[in-house]
C-alpha positions as CSV (number, residue, x, y, z in Angstrom):
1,X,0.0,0.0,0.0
2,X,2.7,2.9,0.6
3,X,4.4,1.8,-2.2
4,X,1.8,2.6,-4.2
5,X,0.8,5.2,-3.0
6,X,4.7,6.8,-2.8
7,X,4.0,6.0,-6.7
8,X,1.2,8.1,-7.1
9,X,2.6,11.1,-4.9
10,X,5.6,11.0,-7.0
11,X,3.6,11.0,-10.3
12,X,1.7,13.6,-9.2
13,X,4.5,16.0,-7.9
14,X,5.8,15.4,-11.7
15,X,2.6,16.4,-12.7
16,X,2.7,19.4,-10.9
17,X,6.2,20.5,-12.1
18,X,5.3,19.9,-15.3
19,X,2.3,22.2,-14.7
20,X,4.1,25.4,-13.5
21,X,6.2,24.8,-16.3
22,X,3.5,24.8,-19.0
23,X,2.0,28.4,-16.6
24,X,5.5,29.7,-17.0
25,X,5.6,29.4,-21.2
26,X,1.9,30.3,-21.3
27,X,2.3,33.7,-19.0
28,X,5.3,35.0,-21.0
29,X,2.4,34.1,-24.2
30,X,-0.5,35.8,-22.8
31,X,-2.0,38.1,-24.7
32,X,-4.4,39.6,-22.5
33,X,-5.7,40.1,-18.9
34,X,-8.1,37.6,-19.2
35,X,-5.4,34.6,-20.6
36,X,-3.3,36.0,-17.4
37,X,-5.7,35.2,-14.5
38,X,-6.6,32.3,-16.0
39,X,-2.9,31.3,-15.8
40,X,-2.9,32.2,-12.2
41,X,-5.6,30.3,-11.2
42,X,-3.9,27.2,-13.1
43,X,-0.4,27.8,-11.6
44,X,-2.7,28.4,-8.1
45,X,-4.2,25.1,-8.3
46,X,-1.0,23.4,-8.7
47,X,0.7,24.7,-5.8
48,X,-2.3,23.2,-4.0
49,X,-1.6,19.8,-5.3
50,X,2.1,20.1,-4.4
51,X,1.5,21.4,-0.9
52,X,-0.9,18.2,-0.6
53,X,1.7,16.2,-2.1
54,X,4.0,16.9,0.4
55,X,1.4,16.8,3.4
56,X,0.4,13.4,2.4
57,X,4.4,12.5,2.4
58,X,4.9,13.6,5.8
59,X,1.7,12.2,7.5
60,X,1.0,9.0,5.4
61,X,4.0,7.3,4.2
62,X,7.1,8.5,6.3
């Protein structure tokens, strides 16, 4: 069970890297205020992943 689910945390925090990575390229794209704030809330929602990502690493597995 924590194997797997050290599997999945680590998938994820490559998910989220891959994420703020994407925000990064798209932000330096936008072309408006609009494509902006939506990158925000994007790069927003994958901090909160990757806080939880470390949470669940500290209280579940280790």
């Amino acid at each position: 069970m924590r194997k797997g689910m050290l599997e999945l945390m680590n998938t994820l925090a490559s998910s989220v890297i891959a994420l703020n990575s994407l925000a990064d390229d798209l932000m330096q794209a936008a072309s408006s205020v609009d494509d902006a704030v939506a990158i925000k809330v994007m790069r927003g929602v994958a901090s909160g992943i990757g806080s939880a990502h470390w949470r669940c690493r500290g209280n579940w597995l280790f």
